[in-house]
N, C-alpha and C positions, 0 to 999 in steps of 0.2 A: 576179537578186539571190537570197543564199541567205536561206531560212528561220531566221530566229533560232532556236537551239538553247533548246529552256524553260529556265526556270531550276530545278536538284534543289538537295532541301533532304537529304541524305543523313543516314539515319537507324543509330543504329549497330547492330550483330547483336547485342547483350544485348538490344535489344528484340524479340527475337523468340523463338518457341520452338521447342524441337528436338525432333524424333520419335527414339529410342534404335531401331534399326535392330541388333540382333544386337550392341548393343557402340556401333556408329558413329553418334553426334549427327546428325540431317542437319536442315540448317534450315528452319524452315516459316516457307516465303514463296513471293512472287509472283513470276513471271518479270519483271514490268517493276519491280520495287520492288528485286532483284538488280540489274538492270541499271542503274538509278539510283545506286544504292549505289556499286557500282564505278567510273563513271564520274563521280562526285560525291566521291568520296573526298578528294582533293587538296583542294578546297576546304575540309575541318574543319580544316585544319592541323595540327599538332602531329608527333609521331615515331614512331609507332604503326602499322606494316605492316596490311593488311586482308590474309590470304592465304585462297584460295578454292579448294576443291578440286569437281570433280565423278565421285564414284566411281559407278560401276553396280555390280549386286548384288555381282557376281562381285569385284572389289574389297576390296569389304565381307566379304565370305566369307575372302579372303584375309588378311583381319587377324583374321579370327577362327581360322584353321587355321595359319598359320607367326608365331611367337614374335617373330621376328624383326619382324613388321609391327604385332605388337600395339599398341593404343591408335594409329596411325600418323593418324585422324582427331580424336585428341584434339587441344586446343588450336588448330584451324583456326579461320577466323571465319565462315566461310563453307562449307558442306559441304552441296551442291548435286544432287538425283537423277538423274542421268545416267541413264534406264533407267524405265518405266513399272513392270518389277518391283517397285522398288522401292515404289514410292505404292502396287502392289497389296498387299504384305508388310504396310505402314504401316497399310494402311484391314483388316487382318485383324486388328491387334495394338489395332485401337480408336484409330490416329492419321492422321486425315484429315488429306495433302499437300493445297494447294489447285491445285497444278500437278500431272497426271500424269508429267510429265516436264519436266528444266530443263535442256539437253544442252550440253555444252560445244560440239558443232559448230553450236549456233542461238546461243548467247549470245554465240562471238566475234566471228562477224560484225556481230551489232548494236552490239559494243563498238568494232571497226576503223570505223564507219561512224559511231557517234560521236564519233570522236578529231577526224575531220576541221576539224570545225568549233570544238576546243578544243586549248589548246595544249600537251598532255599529251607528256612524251617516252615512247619506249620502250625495254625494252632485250626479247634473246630470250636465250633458252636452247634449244638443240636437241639431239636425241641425236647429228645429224651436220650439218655443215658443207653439206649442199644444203641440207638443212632448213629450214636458218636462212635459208641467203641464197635459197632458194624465196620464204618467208612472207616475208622484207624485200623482196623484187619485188612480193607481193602488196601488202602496204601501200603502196608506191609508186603500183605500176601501177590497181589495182583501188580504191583507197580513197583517192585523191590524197595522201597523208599525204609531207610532203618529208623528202626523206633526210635530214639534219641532225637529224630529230626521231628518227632509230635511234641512239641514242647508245652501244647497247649489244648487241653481237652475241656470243656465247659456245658452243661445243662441249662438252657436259659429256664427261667422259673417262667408261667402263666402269666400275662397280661396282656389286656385290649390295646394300649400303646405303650411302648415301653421310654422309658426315660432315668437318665443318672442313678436314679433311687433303685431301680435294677441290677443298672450295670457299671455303676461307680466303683464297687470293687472287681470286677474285671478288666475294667479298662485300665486298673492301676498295676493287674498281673500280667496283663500283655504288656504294656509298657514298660515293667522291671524284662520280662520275657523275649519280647518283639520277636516272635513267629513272622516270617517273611509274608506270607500267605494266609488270610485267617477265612475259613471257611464256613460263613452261615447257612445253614441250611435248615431254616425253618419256612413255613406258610406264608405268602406274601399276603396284604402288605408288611406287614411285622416287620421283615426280616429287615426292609429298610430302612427301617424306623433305627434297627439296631445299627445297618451300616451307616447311616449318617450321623449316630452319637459316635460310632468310633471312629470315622473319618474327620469330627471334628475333636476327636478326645486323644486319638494317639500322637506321639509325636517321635513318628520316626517314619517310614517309608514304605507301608506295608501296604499290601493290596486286600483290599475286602470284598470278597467272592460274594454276594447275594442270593443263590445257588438254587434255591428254595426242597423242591423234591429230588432234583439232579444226584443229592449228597445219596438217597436212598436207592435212587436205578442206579448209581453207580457201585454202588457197594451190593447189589442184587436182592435189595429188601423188597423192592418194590418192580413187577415186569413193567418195563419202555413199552409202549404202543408200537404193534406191528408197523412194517416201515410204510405200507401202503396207507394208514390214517394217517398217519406223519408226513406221506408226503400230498395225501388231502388236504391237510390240513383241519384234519376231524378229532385230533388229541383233545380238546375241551369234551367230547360228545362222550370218547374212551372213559375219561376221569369220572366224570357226571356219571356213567353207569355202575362204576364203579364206589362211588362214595357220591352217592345222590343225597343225604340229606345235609349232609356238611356243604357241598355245591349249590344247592338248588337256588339260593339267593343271588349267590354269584352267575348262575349261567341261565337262569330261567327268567328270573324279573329282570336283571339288569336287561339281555341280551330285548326281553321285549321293547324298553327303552330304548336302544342303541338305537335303533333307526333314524328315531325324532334327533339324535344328536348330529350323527350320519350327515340328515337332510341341512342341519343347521349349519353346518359346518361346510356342506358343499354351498349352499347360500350364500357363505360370509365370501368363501373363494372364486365360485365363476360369477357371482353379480355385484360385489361387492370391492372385490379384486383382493382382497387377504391375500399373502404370502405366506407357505406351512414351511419352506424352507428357509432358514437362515447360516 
């Protein structure tokens, strides 16, 4: 006999506060009070998307250095530290994370091993067509989850930022559809580019996972970093060796920047008096 799943009383993310991160809100919360949240959502009812991102620093950097990405964390509801940098940046600017780390590769699994026992549909988004139908075997196979509950499978097509003229007609098949849970998992920033069109294009109560590589270590396309970099906090170093020419902008130029921002930002806070939490 299965364990009855507890019953969440899901609390919304204006009750919470957000650490300002160089620009990007990130939310101060618990791992398990995230996870409640999202899987709890369906139940407050109304029309209201929760979308949720999990950027690491590098990310975050990226919305501060190309135009094109600015503000790209604003307006999330959920904006999640992917990266223990980040909590260490947070506890330097005076805003203790109570999580060092909230990883899209730890959260979706605990969310596919939730679904099980609730009757939440899903839909996915993938950069490619194994992708997708990878992580729909996963929920099958690994998370007993029956096929009928994938109501919604999707290829996002190429583009440097995406907008309506992409995904104008998906937004109109989730909305006949409404997948409780829609799972992106593409390359950040991208992916949030997509959950803030669907968060302001659906209208009914779905959660939009931001997930990015998560969707592929879950589904075992791609091996998770041993647990000891992960709990270094050396997973950017992992990735970079692994897919160095596609990274190297991201973690080589940006990262030589980051200091001069670093230093600006501890400026603005112990001489200036800045506040990074609100």
């Amino acid at each position: 006999m299965e364990t009855p799943s507890r019953i969440i009383f899901p609390v919304k993310p204006s009750n919470y506060n957000v650490a300002d991160i160089f620009g990007t809100p990130v939310t101060v919360i618990r791992f398990q009070e995230a996870i409640d949240m999202i899987l709890g959502w369906k139940s407050l009812g109304g029309n209201k998307p929760l979308c949720t991102a999990f950027p690491s620093l590098n990310p975050i950097f990226s919305a501060v250095l190309e135009q094109k990405y600015s503000k790209l964390y604003w307006g999330l509801d959920l904006v999640l530290p992917d990266g223990r940098n980040i909590a260490r940046v947070a506890r330097l600017l005076g805003a203790q994370l109570p999580e060092k780390r909230i990883a899209g590769m730890d959260v979706l699994p605990e969310i596919c091993s939730g679904l099980k026992s609730r009757d939440h549909t899903i839909g996915i988004i993938g950069a490619s067509t194994v992708a997708v139908e990878e992580f729909a075997k996963c929920l099958q196979g690994k998370y007993g989850i029956l096929a009928d509950r994938i109501t919604s499978r999707w290829t996002a097509p190429f583009a440097e930022v995406f907008g309506m003229a992409e995904l104008g007609e998906h937004v109109k098949q989730l909305n006949i559809l409404k997948p409780d849970i829609v799972v992106v998992g593409i390359a950040s920033p991208k992916q949030e580019g997509i959950g803030r069109i669907l968060r302001d294009n659906l209208e009914y109560s779905a959660v939009i996972l931001c997930i990015g590589g998560a969707m592929q270590t879950t589904a075992g396309m791609i091996p998770m970093a041993p647990q000891l970099i992960r709990n270094l906090g050396l997973e950017s170093f992992y990735r970079f060796q692994r897919e160095p020419r596609r990274l190297f902008k991201r973690y080589i130029v940006y990262n030589a920047i980051f200091p001069l921002f670093l230093m600006k930002a501890l400026f603005k806070h112990y001489v200036l008096g800045k506040k990074f939490l609100e």
